[in-house]
C-alpha positions as CSV (number, residue, x, y, z in Angstrom):
1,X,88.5,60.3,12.0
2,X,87.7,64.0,13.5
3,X,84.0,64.2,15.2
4,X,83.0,66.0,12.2
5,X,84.0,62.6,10.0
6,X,81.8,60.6,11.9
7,X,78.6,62.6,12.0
8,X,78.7,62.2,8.4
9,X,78.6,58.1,8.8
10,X,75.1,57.7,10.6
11,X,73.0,56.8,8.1
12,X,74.8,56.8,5.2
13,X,78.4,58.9,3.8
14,X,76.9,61.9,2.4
15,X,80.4,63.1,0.9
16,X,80.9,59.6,-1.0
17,X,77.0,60.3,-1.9
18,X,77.9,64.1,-2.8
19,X,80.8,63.0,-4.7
20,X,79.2,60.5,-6.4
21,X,76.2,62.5,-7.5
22,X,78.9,65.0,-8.5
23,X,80.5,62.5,-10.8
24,X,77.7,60.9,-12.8
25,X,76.2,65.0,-13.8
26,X,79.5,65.4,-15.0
27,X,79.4,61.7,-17.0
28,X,76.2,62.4,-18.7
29,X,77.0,65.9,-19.4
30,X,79.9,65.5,-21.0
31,X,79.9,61.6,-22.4
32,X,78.3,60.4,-25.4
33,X,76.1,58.4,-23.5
34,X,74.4,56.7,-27.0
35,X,78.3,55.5,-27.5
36,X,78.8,54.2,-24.1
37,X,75.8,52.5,-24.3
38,X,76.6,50.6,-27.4
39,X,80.1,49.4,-26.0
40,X,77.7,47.7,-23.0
41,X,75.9,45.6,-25.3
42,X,76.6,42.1,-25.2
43,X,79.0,41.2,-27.9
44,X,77.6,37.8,-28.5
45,X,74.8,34.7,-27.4
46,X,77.3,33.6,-24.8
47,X,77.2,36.8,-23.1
48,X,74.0,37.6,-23.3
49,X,73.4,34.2,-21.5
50,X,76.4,35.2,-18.8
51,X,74.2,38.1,-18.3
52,X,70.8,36.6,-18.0
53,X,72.0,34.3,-15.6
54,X,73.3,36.5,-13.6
55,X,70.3,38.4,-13.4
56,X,68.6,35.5,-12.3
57,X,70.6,34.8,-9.6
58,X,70.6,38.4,-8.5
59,X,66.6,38.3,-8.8
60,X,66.9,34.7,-6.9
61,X,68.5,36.0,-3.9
62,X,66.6,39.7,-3.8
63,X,64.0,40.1,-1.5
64,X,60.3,40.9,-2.4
């Protein structure tokens, strides 16, 4: 990694965060987001339980 690399690793990667801020513009300007979000839905009452458990043991472990 040059000197330059590692300046950008202090507090955070600012070309993954560039990149990444990059990428999702470019998702909602040219996806059908309405579409997208559709596919995401659970498909059925066992997912939708996967999912709420899940959630509750994300919510369990965050902090505040």
């Amino acid at each position: 990694m040059s000197g330059k690399d590692k300046a950008l690793q202090g507090e955070g990667n600012y070309d993954a965060a560039r990149r990444y801020r990059k990428d999702v513009e470019g998702f909602v300007e040219h996806e059908d987001i309405e579409r997208a979000a559709k596919a995401a839905k659970p498909g059925n009452k066992q997912e939708v339980r996967e999912l709420a458990k899940a959630e509750e043991k994300g919510r369990s472990r965050a902090k505040g």
